[in-house]
C-alpha positions, 0 to 999 in steps of 0.5 A, spaced: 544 520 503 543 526 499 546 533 500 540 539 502 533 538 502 529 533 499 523 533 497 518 526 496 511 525 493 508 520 493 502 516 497 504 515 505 502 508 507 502 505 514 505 499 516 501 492 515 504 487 520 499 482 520 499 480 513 495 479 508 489 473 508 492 466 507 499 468 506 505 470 510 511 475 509 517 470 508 523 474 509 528 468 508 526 468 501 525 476 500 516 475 499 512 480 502 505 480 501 504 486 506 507 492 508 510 490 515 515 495 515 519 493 521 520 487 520 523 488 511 528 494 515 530 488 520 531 483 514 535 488 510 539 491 516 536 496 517 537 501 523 530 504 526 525 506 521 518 510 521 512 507 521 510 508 514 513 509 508 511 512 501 509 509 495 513 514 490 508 518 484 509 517 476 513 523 475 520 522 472 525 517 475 532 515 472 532 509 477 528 503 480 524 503 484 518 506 479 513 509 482 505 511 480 504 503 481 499 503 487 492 502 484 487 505 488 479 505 485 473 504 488 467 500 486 461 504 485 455 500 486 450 505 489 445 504 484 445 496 485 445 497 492 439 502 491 434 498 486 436 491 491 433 495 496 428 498 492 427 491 490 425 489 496 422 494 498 416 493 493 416 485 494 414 487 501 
């Protein structure tokens, strides 16, 4: 570890122990398909883990892992949603 205080960014992301739909975490060939962060700290030998772990930023990094690869958009179909309903409304 280093030495002194160490300052992470990033986006925190809790543990997802169940898995993802259809598919399940195989630990015997190292694919993981959701964040089940006991369980990837016990097929590494890990000690105790928090519950959590951070996905890093894109700032700079002379080393993997790369950081700023969570994609996080939302959809915006607030006007769909509101002429369906207008639609709607007007037929009835």
């Amino acid at each position: 570890p280093p030495g002194g205080t160490a300052t992470v960014t990033g986006l925190l992301r809790l543990t997802e122990p169940k898995g993802a739909f259809l598919r399940y975490n195989d630990p015997g060939t190292n694919r993981w398909y959701s964040r089940d962060v006991s369980a990837i700290s016990t097929a590494r030998g890990l000690g105790p883990v928090a519950p959590y772990f951070i996905d890093a930023d894109a700032g700079p990094a002379a080393t993997a892992p790369v950081g700023g690869l969570t994609v996080e958009r939302f959809t915006n179909n607030h006007l769909v949603y509101g002429l369906t309903w207008f639609a709607l409304a007007v037929m009835v």
